[in-house]
N, C-alpha and C positions, 0 to 999 in steps of 0.2 A: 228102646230108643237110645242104648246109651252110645249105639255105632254112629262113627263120624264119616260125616263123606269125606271122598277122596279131594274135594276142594278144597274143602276145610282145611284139613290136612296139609296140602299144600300150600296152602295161604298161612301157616303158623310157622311152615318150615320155612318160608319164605322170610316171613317179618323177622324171625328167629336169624337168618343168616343175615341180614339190614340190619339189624342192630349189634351184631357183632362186624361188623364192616365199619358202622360210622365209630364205633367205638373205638378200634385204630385210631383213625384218624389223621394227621402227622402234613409234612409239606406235601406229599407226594399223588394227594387223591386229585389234585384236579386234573392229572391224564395229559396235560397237554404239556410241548417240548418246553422247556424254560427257559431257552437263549436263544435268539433272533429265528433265522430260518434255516430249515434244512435243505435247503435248495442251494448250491453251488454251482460253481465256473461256467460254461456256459448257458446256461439253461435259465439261471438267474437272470443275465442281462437284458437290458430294452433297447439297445443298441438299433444297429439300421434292419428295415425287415425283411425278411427272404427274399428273392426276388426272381421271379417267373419271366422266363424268356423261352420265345419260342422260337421252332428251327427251322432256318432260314433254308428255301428250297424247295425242291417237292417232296412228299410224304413219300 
């Protein structure tokens, strides 16, 4: 009985790499951008909204 299952196993190599992860640590783990938005020039604005016109005549 001294064989481990493969869960197991995976579940220590897991916790194993978690805790060498928070261990870093440092400003850079929370992932997200750190200055405003990354969205620019036109794409950004809320300016006036598209505007659907249809053509005058017959199809």
């Amino acid at each position: 009985m001294t064989e481990k299952k493969p869960a197991d196993d995976a579940r220590a190599k897991f916790l194993e790499a978690l805790d060498k992860k928070n261990q870093k640590g440092g400003a850079g783990s929370n992932g997200g951008p750190s200055s405003g938005s990354k969205v620019g020039g036109g794409q950004a604005g809320g300016g006036a909204p598209k505007r659907f016109q249809r053509k005058s005549g017959s199809a």
